[in-house]
C-alpha positions in Angstrom: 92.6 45.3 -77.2 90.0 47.2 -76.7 86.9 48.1 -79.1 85.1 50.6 -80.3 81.9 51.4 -79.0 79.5 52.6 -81.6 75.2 53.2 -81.6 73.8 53.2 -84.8 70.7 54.7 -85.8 69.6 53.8 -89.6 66.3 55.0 -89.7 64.4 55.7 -93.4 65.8 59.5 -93.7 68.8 59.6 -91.8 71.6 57.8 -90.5 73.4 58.4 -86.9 76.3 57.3 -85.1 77.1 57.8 -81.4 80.5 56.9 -80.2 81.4 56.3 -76.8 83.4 58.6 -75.3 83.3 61.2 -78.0 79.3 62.0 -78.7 77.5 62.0 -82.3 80.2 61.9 -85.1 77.6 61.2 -88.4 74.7 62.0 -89.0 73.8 61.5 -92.7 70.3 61.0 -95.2 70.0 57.3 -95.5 70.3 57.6 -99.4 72.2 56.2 -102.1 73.1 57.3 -105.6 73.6 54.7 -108.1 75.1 55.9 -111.6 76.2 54.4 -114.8 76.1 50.3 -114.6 78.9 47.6 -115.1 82.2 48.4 -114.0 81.7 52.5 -114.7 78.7 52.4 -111.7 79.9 55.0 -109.4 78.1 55.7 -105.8 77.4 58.5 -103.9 75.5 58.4 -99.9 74.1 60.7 -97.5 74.4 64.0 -98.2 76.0 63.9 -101.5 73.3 61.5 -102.8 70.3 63.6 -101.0 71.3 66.4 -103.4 70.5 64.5 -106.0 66.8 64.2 -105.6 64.9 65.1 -108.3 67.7 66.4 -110.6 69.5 63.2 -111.5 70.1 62.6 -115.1 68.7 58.7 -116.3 71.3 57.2 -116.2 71.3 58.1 -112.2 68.9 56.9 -109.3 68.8 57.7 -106.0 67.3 54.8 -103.6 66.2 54.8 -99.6 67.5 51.4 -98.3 65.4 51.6 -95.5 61.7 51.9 -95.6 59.5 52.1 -92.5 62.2 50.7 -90.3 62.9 47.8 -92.2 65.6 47.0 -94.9 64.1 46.9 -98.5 67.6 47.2 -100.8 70.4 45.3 -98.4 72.7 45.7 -101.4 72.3 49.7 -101.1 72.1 49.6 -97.4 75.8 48.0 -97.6 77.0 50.0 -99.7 75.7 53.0 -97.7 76.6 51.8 -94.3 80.1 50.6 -95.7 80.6 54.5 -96.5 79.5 56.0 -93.4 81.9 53.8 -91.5 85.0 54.6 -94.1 83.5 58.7 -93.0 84.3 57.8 -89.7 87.6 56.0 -90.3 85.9 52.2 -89.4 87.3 49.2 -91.7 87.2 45.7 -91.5 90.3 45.7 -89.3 88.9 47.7 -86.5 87.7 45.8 -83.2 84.0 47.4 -83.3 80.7 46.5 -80.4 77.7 48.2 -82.1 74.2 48.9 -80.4 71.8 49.2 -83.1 68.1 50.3 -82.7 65.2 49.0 -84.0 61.5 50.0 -83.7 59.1 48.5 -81.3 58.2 45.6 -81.9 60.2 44.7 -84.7 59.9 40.4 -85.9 62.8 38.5 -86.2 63.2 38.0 -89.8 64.0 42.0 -89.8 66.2 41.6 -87.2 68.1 39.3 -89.2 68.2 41.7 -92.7 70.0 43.7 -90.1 72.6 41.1 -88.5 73.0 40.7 -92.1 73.6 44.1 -93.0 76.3 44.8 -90.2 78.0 41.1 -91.3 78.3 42.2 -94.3 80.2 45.1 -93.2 82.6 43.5 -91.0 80.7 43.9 -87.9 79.5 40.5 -86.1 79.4 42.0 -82.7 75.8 43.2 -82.5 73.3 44.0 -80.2 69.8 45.6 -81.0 67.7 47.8 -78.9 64.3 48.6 -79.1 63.9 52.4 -80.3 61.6 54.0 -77.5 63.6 52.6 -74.9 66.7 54.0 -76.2 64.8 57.5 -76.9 63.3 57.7 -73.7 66.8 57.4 -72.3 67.8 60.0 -75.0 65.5 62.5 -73.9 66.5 62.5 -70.1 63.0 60.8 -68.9 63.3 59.7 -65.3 63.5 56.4 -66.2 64.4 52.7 -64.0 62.7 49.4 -63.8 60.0 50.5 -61.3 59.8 54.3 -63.1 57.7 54.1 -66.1 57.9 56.8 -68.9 55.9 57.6 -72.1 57.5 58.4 -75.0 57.0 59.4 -78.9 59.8 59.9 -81.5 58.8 60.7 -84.6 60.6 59.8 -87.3 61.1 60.5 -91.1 59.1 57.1 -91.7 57.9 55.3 -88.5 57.0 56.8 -85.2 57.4 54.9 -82.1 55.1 55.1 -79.4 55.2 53.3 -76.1 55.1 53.4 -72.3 58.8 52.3 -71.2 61.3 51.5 -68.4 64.4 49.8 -67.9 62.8 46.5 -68.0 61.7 46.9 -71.1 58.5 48.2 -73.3 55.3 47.7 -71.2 53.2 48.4 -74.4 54.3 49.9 -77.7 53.6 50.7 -81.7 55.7 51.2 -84.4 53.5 53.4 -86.7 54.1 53.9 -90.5 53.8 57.9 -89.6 56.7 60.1 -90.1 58.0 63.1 -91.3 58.0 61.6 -95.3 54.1 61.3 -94.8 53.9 64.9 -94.0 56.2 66.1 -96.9 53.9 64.2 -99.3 51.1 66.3 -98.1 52.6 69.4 -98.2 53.3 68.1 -101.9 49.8 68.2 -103.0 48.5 71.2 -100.8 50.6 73.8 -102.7 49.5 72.3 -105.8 45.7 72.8 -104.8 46.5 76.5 -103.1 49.6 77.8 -105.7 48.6 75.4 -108.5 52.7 75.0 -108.4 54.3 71.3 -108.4 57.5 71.1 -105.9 59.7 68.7 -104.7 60.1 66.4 -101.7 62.8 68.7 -100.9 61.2 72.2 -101.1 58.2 70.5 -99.1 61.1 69.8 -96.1 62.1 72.5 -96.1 58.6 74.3 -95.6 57.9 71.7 -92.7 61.3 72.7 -91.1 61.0 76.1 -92.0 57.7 77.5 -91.4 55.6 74.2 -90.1 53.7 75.3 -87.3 50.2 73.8 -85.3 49.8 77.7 -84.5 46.2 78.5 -86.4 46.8 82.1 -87.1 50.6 81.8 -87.8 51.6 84.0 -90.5 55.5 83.2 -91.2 56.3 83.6 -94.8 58.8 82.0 -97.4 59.2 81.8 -100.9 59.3 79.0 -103.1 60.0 77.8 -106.2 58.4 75.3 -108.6 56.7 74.3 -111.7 53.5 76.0 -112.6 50.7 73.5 -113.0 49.3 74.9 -115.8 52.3 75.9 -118.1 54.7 74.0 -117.0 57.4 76.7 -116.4 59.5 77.7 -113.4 57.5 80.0 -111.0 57.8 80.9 -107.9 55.2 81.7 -105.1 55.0 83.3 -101.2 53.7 80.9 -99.0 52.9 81.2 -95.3 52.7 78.9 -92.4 49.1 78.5 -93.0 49.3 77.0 -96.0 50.6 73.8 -94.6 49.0 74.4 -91.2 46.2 71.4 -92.6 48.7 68.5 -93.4 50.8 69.0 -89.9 47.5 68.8 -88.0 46.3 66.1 -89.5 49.6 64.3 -88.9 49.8 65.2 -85.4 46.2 64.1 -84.6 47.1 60.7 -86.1 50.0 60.5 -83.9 47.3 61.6 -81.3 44.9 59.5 -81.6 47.5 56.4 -81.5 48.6 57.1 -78.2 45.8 58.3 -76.6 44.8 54.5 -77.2 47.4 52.9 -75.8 47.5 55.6 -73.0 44.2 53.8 -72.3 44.8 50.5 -72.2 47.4 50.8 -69.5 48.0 49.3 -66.0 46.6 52.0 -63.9 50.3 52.3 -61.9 51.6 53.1 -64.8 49.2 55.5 -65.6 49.2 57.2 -62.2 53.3 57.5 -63.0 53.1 58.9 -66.5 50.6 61.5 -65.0 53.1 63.1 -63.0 55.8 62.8 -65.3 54.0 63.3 -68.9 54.8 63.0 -72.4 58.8 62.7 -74.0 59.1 63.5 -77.3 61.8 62.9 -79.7 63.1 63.4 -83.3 63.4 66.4 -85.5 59.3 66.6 -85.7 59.3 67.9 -82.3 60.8 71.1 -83.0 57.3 72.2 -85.4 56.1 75.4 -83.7 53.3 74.9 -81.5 53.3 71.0 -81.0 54.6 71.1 -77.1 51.4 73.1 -76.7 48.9 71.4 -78.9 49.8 68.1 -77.5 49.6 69.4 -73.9 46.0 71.0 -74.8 44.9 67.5 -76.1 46.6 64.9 -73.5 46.2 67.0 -70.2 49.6 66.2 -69.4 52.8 67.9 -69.0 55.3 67.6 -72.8 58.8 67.4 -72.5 61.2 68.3 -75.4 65.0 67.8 -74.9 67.6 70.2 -76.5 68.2 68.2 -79.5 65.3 65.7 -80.6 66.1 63.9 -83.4 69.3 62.6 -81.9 67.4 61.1 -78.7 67.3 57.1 -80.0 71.3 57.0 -80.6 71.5 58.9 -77.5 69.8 56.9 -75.6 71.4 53.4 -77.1 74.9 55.0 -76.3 73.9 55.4 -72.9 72.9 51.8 -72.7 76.0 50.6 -74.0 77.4 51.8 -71.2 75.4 50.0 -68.4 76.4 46.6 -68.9 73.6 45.8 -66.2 70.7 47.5 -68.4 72.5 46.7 -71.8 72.2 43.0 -70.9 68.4 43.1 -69.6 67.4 45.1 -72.9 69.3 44.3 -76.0 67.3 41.7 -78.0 
């Protein structure tokens, strides 16, 4: 009998699952829900448990199981992973082959928290790829064992950085930058400008919304919070330029990272990332202006695929399917 063949992306904000022969069938917030205790505890994940944020009674907490690429709660993470798999009609009586990604670089004893994780679950037939290899794939880089590629996906918690081929990563960093880091900022900006406290969730939307690297963009939106001073519900119109601050400072971070390891590369690999340039991946590469901005600051050409933040479990998917490369590559 034949199995399924699944790629699994659990990064810290979201969860994806490619399945061979049929695309991406889940993407979900990593995020569980935990209310009530003893035998009344009840669950929510994903979605369901995102909504939650910030208006949970108590007796209710939401948790993130996975924190700058790494398992922190493996209790929640089962729980969570258990429920995506039920989503997408996976049980402990299905024949499942999972390729899982991981960031660069990641040690052994994380490895293992994951092994343990899919165990857990039913699932004992796992390989693990490292993330910029599977998102340079993702994005459609001309990629092979002599082609070199240089790629950055940015993340909700860790961005990946690294100059890749099919025999592997030639150099690579997992940063703890991501997409959280910029809501956090966007956090306490309005509440210097608007004197109004939001919520991680209004300042996503913002970023999604209306985040641009464009100095003299204008794009407005409304939002709604609690007033600083009073306490009560207020709301304010905001413009792209009121977050402009915390996106640049984010994206000269990311910046500044590669341009380092840009530098400390073999110069034939240098020579072939100059004529192909810069992949990006995940959701943070739709912010308006960044393709530009990062082609003013590296000199080199930026390429952006159709859909971003779905370029790791892409890219491991593909893999899967090369039983060459998949044996060269997995960990």
């Amino acid at each position: 009998m034949s199995s399924l063949k699944l790629a699994i992306d659990i990064g810290t904000t979201k969860t994806s699952v490619f399945q061979v022969g049929a695309g991406v069938i889940l993407c979900e917030p990593s995020l569980v829900s935990v209310s009530g205790g003893g035998k009344k505890t009840s669950y929510e994940i994903g979605l369901d448990a995102k909504r939650m944020l910030g208006k949970s009674a108590i007796s209710t907490t939401v948790i993130s199981p996975v924190s700058e690429g790494e398992i922190r709660d493996l209790s929640a993470a089962k729980i969570m992973l258990e429920k995506f798999l039920s989503k997408i009609e996976v049980n402990r009586f299905t024949r499942v082959e999972v390729c899982a990604t991981v960031p660069c670089g990641t040690e052994k004893a994380a490895i293992s928290r994951f092994k343990e994780l899919f165990s857990a679950c039913g699932i004992n037939n796992v390989n693990f790829i490292e993330s910029p290899i599977a998102a340079a794939v993702g994005a459609g880089a001309p990629i092979s064992e002599s082609a070199p590629c240089f790629i950055i996906d940015m993340g909700g918690g860790v961005t990946n950085i690294a100059a890749v081929s099919l025999d592997g990563v030639i150099a690579g960093v997992s940063a703890n930058l991501g997409g959280n880091l910029i809501d956090g900022m966007i956090i306490d900006s309005i509440e210097d400008r608007k004197s109004l406290r939001i919520g991680s969730q209004t300042a996503e939307q913002i970023k999604c919304e209306i985040g641009s690297l464009l100095p003299g963009d204008t794009m407005p939106m409304v939002i709604s919070g609690m007033d600083i001073s009073s306490g009560a519900p207020r709301s304010v119109r905001i413009t792209a330029a009121d977050v402009y601050e915390p996106i640049r400072y984010f994206v000269n971070k990311i910046y500044e990272i590669s341009s380092m390891l840009l530098a400390k590369l073999p110069p034939e690999v240098s020579a072939e990332i100059r004529n192909t340039g810069i992949y990006l991946g995940g959701g943070l590469s739709r912010i308006v202006g960044l393709e530009e901005y990062f082609y003013n600051e590296f000199s080199l050409a930026v390429n952006v695929t159709e859909d971003p933040e779905f370029v790791s479990v892409l890219g491991a998917g593909k893999i899967m399917q090369n039983d060459k490369v998949y044996k060269k590559l997995r960990i």
